[in-house]
PDB file with one MODEL, atoms N, CA, C and O in Angstrom:
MODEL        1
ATOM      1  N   UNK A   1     -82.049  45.802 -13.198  1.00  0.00           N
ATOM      2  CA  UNK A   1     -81.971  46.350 -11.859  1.00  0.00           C
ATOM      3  C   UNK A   1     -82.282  47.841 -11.912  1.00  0.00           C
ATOM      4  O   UNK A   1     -81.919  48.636 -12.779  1.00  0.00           O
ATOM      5  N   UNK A   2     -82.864  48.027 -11.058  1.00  0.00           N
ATOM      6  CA  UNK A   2     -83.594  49.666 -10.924  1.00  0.00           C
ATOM      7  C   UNK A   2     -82.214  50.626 -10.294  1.00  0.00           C
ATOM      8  O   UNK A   2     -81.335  50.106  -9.607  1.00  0.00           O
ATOM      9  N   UNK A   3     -82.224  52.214 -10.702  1.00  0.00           N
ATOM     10  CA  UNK A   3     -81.373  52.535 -10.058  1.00  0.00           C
ATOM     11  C   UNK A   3     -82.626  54.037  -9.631  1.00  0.00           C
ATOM     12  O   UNK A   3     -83.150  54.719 -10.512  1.00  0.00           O
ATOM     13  N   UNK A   4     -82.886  54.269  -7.944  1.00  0.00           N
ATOM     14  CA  UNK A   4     -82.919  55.532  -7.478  1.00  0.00           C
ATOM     15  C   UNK A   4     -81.988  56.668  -7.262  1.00  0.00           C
ATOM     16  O   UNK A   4     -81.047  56.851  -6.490  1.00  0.00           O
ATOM     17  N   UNK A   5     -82.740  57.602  -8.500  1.00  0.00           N
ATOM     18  CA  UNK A   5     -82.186  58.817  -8.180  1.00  0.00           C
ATOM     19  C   UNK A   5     -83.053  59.705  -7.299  1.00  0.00           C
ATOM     20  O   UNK A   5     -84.269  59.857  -7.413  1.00  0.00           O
ATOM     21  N   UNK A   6     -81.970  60.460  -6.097  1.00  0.00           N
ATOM     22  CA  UNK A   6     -82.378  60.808  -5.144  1.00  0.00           C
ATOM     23  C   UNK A   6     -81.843  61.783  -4.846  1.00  0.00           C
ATOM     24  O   UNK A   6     -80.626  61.714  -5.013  1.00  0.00           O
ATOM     25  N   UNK A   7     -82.308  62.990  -4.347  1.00  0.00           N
ATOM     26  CA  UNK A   7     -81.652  64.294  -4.333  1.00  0.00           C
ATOM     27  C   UNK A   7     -80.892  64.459  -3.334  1.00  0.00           C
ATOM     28  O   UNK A   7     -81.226  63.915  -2.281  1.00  0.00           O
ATOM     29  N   UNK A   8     -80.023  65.021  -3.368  1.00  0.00           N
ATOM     30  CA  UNK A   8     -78.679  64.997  -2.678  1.00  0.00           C
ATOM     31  C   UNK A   8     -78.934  66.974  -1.868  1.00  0.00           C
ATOM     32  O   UNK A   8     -78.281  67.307  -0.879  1.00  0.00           O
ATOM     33  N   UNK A   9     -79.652  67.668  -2.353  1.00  0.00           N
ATOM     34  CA  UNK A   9     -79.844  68.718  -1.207  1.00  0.00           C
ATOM     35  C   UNK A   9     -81.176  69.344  -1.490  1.00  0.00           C
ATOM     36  O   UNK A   9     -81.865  69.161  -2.494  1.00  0.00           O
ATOM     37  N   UNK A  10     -81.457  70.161  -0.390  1.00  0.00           N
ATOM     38  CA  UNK A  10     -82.719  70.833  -0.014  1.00  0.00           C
ATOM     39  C   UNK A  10     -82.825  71.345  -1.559  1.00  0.00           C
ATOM     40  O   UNK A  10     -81.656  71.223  -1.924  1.00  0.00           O
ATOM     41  N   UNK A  11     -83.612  71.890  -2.768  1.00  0.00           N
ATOM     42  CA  UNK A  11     -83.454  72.391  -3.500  1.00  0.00           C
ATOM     43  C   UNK A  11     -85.249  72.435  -4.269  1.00  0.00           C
ATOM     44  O   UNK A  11     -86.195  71.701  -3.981  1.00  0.00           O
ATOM     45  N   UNK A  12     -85.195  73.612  -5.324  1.00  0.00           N
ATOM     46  CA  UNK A  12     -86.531  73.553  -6.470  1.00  0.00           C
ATOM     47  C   UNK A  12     -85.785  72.743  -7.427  1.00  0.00           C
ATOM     48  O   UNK A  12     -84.629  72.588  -7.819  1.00  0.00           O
ATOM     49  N   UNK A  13     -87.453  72.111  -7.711  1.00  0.00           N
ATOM     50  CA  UNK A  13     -87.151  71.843  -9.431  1.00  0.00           C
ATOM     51  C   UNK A  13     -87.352  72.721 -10.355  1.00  0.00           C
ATOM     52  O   UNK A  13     -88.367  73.417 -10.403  1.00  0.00           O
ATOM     53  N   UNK A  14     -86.361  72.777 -11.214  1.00  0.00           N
ATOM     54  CA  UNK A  14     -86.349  73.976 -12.095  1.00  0.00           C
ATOM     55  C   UNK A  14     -86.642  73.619 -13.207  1.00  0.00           C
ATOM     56  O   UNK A  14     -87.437  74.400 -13.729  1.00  0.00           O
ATOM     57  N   UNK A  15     -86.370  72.801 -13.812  1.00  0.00           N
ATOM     58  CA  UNK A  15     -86.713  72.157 -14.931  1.00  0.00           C
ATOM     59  C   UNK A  15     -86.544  70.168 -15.126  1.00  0.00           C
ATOM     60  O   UNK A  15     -85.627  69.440 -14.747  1.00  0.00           O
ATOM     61  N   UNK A  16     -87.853  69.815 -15.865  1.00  0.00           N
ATOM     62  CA  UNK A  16     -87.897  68.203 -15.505  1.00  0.00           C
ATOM     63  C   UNK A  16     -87.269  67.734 -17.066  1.00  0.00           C
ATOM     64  O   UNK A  16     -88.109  67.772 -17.965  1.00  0.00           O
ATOM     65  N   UNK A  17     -86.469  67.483 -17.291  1.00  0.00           N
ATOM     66  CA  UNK A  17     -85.801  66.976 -18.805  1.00  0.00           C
ATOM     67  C   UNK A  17     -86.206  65.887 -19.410  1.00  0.00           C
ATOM     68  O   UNK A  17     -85.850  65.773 -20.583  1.00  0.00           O
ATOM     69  N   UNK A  18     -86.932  64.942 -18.895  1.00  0.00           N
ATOM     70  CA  UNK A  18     -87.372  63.751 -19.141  1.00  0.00           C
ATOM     71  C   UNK A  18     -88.320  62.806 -18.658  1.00  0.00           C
ATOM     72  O   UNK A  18     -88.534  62.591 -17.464  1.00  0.00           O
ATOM     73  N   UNK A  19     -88.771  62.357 -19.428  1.00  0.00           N
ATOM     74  CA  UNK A  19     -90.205  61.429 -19.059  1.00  0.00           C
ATOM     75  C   UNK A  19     -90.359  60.207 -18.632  1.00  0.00           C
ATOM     76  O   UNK A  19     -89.323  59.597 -18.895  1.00  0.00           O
ATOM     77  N   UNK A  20     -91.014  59.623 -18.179  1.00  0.00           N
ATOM     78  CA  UNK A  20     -91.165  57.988 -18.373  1.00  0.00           C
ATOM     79  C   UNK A  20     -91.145  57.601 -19.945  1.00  0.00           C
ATOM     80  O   UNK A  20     -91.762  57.834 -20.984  1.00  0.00           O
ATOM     81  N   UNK A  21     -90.214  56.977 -19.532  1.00  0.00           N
ATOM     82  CA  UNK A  21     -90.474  55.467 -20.524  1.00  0.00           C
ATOM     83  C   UNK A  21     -89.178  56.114 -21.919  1.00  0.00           C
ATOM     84  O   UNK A  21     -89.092  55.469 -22.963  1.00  0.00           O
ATOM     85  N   UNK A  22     -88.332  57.345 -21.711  1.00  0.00           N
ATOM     86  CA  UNK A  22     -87.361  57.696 -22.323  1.00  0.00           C
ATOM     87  C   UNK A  22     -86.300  56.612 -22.225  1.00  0.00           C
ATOM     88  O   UNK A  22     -86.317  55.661 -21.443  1.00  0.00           O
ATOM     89  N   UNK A  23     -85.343  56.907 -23.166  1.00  0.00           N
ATOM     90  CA  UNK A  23     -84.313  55.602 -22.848  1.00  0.00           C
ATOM     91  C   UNK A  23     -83.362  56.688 -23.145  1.00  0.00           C
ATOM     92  O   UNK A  23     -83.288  57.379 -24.161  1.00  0.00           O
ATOM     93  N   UNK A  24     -82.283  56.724 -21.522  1.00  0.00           N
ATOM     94  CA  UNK A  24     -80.967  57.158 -21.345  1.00  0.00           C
ATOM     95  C   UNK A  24     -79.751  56.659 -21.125  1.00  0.00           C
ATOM     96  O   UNK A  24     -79.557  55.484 -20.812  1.00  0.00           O
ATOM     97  N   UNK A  25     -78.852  57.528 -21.275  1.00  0.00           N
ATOM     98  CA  UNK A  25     -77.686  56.816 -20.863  1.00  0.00           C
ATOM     99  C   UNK A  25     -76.839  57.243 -19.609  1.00  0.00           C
ATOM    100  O   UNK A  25     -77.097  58.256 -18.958  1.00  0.00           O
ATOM    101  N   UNK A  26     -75.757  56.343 -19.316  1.00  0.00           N
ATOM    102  CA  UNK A  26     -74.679  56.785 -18.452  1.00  0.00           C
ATOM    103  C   UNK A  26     -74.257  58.781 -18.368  1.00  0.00           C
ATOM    104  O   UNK A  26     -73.340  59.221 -19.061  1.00  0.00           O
ATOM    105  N   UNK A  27     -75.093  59.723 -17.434  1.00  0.00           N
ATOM    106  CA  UNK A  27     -74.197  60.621 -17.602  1.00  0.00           C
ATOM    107  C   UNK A  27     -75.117  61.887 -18.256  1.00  0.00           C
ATOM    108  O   UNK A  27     -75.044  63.110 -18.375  1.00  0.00           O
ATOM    109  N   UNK A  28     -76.117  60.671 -18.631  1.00  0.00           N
ATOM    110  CA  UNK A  28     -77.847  62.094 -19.185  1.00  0.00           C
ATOM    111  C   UNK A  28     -77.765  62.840 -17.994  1.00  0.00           C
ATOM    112  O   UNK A  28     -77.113  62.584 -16.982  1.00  0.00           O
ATOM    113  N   UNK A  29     -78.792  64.166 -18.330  1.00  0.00           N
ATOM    114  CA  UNK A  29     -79.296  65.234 -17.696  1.00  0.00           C
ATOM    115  C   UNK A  29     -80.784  64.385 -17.229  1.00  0.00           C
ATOM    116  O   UNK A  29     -81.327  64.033 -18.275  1.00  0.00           O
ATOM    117  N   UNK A  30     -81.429  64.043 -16.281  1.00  0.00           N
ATOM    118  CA  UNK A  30     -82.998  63.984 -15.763  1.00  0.00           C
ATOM    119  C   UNK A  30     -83.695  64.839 -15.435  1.00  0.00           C
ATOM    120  O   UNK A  30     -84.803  64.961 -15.959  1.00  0.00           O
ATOM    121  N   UNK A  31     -83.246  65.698 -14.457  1.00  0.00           N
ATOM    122  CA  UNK A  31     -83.789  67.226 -14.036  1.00  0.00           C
ATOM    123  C   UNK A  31     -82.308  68.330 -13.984  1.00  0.00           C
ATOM    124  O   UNK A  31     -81.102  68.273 -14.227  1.00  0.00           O
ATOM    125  N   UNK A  32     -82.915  68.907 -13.697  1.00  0.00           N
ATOM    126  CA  UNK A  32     -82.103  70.280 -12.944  1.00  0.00           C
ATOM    127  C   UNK A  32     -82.886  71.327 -11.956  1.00  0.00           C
ATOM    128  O   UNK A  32     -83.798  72.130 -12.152  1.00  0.00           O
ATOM    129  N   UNK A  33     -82.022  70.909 -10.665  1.00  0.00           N
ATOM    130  CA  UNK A  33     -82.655  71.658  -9.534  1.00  0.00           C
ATOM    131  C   UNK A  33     -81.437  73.168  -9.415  1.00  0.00           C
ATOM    132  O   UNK A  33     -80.282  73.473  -9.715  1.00  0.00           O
ATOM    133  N   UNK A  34     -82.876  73.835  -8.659  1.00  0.00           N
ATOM    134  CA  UNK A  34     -81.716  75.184  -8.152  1.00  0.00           C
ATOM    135  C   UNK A  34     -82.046  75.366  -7.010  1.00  0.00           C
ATOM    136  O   UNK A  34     -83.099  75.240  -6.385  1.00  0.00           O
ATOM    137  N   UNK A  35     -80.534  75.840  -6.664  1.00  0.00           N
ATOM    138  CA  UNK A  35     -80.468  76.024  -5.447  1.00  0.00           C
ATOM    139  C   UNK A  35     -79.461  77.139  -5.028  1.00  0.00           C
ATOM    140  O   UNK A  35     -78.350  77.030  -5.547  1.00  0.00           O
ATOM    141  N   UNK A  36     -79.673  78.335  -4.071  1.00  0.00           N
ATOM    142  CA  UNK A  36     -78.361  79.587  -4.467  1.00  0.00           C
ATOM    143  C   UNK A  36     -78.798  79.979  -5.139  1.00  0.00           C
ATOM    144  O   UNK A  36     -78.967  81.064  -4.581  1.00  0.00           O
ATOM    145  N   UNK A  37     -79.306  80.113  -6.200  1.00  0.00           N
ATOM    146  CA  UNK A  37     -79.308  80.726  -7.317  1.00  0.00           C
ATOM    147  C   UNK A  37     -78.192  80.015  -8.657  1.00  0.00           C
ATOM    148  O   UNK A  37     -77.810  80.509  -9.718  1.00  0.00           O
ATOM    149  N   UNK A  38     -77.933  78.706  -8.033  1.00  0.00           N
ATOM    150  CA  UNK A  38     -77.315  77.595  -8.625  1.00  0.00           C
ATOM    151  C   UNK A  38     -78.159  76.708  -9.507  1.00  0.00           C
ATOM    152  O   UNK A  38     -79.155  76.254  -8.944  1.00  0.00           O
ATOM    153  N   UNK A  39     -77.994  76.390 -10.663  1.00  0.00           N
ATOM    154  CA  UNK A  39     -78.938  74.757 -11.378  1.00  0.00           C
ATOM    155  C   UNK A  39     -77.408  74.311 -11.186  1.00  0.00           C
ATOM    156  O   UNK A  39     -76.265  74.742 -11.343  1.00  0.00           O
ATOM    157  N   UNK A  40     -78.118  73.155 -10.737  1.00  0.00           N
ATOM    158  CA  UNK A  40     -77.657  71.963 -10.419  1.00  0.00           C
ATOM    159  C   UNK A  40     -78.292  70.574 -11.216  1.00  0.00           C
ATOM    160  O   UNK A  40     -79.349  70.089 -10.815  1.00  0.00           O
ATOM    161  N   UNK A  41     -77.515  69.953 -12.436  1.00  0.00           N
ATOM    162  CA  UNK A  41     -78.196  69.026 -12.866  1.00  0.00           C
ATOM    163  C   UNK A  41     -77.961  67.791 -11.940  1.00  0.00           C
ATOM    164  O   UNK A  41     -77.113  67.762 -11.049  1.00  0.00           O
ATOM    165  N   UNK A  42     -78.920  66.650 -12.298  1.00  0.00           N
ATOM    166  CA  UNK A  42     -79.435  65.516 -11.443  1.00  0.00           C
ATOM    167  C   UNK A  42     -78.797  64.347 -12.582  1.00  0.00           C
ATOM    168  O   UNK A  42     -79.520  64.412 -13.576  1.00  0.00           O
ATOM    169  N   UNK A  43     -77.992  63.583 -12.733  1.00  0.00           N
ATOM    170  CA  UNK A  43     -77.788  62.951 -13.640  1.00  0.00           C
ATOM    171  C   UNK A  43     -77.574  61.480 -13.634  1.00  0.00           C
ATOM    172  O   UNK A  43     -77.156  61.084 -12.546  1.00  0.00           O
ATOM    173  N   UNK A  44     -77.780  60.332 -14.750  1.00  0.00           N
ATOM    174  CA  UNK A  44     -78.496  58.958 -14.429  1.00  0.00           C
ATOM    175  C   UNK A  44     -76.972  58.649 -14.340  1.00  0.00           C
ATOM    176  O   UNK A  44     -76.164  59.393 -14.896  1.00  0.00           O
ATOM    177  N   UNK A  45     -76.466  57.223 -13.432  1.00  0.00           N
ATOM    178  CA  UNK A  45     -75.073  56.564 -13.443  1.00  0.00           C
ATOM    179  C   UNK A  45     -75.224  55.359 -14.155  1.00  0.00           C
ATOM    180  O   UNK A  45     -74.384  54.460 -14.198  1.00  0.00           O
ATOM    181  N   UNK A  46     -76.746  55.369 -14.930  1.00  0.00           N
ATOM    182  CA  UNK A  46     -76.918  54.009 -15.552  1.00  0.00           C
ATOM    183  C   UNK A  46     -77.189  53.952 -16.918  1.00  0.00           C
ATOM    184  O   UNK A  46     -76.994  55.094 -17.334  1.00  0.00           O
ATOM    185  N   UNK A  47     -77.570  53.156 -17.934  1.00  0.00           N
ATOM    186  CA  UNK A  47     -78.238  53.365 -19.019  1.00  0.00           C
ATOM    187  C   UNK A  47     -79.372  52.313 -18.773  1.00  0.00           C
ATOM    188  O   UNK A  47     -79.338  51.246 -18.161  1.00  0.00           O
ATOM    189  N   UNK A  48     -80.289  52.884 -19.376  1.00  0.00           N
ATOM    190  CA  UNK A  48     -81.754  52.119 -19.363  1.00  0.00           C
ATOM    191  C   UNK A  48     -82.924  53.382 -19.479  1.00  0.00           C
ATOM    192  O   UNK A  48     -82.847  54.542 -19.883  1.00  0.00           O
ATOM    193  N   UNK A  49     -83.948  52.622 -18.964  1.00  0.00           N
ATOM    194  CA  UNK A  49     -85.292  53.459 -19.351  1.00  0.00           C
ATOM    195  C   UNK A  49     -86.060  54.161 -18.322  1.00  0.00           C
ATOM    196  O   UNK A  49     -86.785  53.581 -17.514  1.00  0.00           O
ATOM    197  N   UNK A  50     -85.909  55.233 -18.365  1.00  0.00           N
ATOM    198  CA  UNK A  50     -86.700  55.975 -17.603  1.00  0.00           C
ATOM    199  C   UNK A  50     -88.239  55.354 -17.132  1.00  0.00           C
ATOM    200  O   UNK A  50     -89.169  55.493 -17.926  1.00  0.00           O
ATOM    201  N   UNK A  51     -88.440  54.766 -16.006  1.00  0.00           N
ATOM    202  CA  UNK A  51     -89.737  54.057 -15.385  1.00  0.00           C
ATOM    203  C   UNK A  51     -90.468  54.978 -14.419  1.00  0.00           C
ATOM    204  O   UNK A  51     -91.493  54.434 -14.005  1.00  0.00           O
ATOM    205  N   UNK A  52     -90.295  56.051 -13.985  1.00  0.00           N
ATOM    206  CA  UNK A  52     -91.171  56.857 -12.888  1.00  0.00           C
ATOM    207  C   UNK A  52     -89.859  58.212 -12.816  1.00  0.00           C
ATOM    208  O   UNK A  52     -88.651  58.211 -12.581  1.00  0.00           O
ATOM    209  N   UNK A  53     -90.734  59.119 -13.109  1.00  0.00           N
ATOM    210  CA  UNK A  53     -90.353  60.748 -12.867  1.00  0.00           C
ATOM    211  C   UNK A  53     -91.160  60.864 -11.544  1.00  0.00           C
ATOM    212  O   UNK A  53     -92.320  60.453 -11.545  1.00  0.00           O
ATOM    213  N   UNK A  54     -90.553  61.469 -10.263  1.00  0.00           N
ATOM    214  CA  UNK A  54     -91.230  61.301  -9.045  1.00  0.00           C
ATOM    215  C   UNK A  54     -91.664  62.953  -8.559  1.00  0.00           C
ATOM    216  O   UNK A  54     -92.274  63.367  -7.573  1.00  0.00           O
ATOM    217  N   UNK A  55     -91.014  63.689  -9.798  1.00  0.00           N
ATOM    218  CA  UNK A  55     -91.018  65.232  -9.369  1.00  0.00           C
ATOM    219  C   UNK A  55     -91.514  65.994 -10.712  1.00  0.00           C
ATOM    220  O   UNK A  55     -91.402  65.651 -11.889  1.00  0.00           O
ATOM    221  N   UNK A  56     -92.168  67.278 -10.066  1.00  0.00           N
ATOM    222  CA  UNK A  56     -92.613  68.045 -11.183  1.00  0.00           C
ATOM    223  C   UNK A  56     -91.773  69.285 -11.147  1.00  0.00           C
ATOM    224  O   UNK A  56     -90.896  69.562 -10.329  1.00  0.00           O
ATOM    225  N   UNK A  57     -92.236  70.058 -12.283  1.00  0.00           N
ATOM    226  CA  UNK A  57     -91.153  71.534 -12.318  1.00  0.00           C
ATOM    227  C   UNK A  57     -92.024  72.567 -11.116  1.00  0.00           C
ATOM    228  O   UNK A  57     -93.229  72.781 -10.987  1.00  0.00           O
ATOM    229  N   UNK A  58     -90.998  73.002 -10.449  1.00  0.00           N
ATOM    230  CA  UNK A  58     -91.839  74.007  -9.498  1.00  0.00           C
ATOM    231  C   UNK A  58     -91.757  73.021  -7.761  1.00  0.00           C
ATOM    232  O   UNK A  58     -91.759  73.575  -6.661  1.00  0.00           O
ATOM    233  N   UNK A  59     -91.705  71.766  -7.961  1.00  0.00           N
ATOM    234  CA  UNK A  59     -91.533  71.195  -6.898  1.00  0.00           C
ATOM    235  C   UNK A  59     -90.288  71.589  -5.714  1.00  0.00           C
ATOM    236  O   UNK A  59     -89.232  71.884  -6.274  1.00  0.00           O
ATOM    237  N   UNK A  60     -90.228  71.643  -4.231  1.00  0.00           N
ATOM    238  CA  UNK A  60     -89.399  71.614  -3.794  1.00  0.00           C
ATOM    239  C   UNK A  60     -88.856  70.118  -2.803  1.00  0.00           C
ATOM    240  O   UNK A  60     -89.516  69.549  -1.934  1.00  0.00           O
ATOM    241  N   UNK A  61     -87.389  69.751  -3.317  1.00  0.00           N
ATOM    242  CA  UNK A  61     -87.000  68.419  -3.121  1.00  0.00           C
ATOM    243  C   UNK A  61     -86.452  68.571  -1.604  1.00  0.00           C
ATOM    244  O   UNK A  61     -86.213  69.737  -1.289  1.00  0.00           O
ATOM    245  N   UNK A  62     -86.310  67.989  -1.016  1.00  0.00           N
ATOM    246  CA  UNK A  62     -85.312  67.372   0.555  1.00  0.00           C
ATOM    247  C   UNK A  62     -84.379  66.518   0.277  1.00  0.00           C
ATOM    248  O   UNK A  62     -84.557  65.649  -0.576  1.00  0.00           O
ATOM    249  N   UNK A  63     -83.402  66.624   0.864  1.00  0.00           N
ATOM    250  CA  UNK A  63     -82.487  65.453   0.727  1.00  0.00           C
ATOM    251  C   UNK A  63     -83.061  64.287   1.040  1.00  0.00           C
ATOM    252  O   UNK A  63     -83.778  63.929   1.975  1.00  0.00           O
ATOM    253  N   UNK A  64     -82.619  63.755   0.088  1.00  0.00           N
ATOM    254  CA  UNK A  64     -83.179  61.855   0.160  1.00  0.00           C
ATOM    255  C   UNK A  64     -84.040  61.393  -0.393  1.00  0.00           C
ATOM    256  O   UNK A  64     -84.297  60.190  -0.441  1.00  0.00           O
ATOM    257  N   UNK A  65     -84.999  62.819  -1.220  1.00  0.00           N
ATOM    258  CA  UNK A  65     -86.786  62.736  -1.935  1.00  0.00           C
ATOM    259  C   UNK A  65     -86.156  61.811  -3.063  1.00  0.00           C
ATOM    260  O   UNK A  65     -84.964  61.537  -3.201  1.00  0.00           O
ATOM    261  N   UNK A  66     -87.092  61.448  -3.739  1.00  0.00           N
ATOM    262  CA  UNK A  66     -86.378  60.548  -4.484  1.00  0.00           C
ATOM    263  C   UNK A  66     -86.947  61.281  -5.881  1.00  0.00           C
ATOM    264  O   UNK A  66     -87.968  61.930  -5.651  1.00  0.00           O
ATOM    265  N   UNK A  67     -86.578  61.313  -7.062  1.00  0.00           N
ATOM    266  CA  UNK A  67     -86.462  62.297  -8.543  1.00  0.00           C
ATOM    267  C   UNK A  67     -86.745  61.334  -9.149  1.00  0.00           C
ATOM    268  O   UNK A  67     -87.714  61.699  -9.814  1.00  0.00           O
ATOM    269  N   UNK A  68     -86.485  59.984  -9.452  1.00  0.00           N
ATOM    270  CA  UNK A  68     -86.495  59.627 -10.557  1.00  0.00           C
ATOM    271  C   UNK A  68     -85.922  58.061 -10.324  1.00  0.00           C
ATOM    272  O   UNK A  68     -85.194  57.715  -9.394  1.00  0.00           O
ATOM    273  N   UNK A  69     -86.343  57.355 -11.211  1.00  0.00           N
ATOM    274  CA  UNK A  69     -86.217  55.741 -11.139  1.00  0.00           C
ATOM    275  C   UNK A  69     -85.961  55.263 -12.936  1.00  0.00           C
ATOM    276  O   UNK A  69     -86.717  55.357 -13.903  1.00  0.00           O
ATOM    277  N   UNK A  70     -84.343  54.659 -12.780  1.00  0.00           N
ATOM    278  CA  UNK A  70     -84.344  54.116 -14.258  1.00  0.00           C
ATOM    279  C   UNK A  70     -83.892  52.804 -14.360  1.00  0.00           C
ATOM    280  O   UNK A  70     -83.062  52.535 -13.491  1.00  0.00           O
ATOM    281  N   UNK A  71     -84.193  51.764 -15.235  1.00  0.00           N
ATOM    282  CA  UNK A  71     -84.377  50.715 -14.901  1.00  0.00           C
ATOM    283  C   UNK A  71     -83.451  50.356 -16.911  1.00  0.00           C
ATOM    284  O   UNK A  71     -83.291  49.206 -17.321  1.00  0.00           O
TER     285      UNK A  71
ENDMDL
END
């Protein structure tokens, strides 16, 4: 079962931590957005394999954009 990760506020990507086809766990780092002058990491609630990075570094996210898909 796929799980979308999806950004939870207006924010940049500051840095992208991981690729397709990585294998993570419960509680990894995926990105880290800033926001404020805040990083804010983005982190998986699943273990499995990274299948689609949906964002690049430098990108700016909206709530609801979607970051990342791990399966």
């Amino acid at each position: 079962m796929a799980e979308e990760i999806r950004a939870e506020m207006v924010a940049n990507v500051w840095k992208v931590v991981v690729k397709a086809g990585d294998v993570v766990s419960d509680g990894d780092t995926l990105v880290i957005l800033e926001s404020m002058k805040m990083e804010i990491p983005v982190l998986t609630e699943a273990n499995g394999t990274v299948r689609q990075v949906a964002v690049n570094e430098g990108d700016v996210v909206q709530e609801g954009d979607l970051i990342a898909v791990v399966e």
